[in-house]
C-alpha positions in Angstrom: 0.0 0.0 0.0 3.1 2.1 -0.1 2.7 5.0 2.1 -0.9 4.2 2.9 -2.2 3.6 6.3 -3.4 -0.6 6.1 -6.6 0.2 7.9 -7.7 3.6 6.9 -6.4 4.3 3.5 -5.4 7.5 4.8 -1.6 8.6 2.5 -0.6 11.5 4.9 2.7 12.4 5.7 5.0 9.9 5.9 6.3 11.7 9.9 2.1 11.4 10.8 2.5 7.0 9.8 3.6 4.7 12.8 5.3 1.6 12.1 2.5 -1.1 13.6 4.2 -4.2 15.3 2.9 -7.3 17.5 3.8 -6.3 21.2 4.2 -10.4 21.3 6.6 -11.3 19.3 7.3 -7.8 18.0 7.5 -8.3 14.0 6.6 -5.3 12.2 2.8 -5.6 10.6 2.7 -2.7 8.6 1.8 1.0 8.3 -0.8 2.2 10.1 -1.8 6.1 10.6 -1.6 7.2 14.5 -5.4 7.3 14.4 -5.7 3.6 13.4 -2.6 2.7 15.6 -4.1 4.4 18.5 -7.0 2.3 17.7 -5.6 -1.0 17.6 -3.8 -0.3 20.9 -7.1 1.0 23.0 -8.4 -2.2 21.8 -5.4 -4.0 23.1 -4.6 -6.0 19.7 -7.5 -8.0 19.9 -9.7 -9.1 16.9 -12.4 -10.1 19.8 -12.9 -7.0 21.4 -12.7 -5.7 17.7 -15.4 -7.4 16.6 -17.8 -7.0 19.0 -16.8 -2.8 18.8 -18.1 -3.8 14.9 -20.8 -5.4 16.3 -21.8 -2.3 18.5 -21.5 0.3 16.0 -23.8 -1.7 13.8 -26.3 -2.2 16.3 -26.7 1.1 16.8 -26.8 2.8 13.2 -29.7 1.6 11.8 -28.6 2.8 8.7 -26.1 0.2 8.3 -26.8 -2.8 6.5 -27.8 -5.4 9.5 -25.3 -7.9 10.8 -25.5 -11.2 12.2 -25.8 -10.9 16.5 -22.5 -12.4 16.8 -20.3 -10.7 13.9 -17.6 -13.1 12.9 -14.1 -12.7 11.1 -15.9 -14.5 8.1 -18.9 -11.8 8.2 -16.1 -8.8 8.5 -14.4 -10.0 5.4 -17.4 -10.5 3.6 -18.6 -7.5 4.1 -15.1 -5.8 3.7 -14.6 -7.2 0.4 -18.3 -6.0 -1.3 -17.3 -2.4 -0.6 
């Protein structure tokens, strides 16, 4: 994604991009803006608790296309990939 924040999209300048890494083993993921990096880390690296924030968010916007109750990695791609 060259200079291209992984989540967002977002191409600002390169000083405003973080490096993202797993705290675990710490290999480099990618580049991530501070907003999405900021992110992942308030949701302490976990797809779980990312999920269910998914599943929140759609629950309450009825204007978003509805979601199964318990939103899945499957159903996240799925829907990722038609947009």
């Amino acid at each position: 994604m060259g200079n291209k924040c992984h989540i967002c999209g977002t191409a600002d300048r390169l000083h405003a991009m973080t490096i993202d890494h797993d705290h675990e083993s710490h290999e480099i993921r990618g580049l991530l803006c501070r907003l999405c990096n900021t992110g992942l880390g308030a949701f302490r690296d976990s797809p779980e608790f990312l999920l269910k924030a998914v599943s929140y968010l759609y629950a309450r916007k009825p204007a978003l296309r509805a979601v199964p109750d318990r939103v899945t990695r499957e159903a996240v791609l799925l829907e990722l990939s038609q947009n």
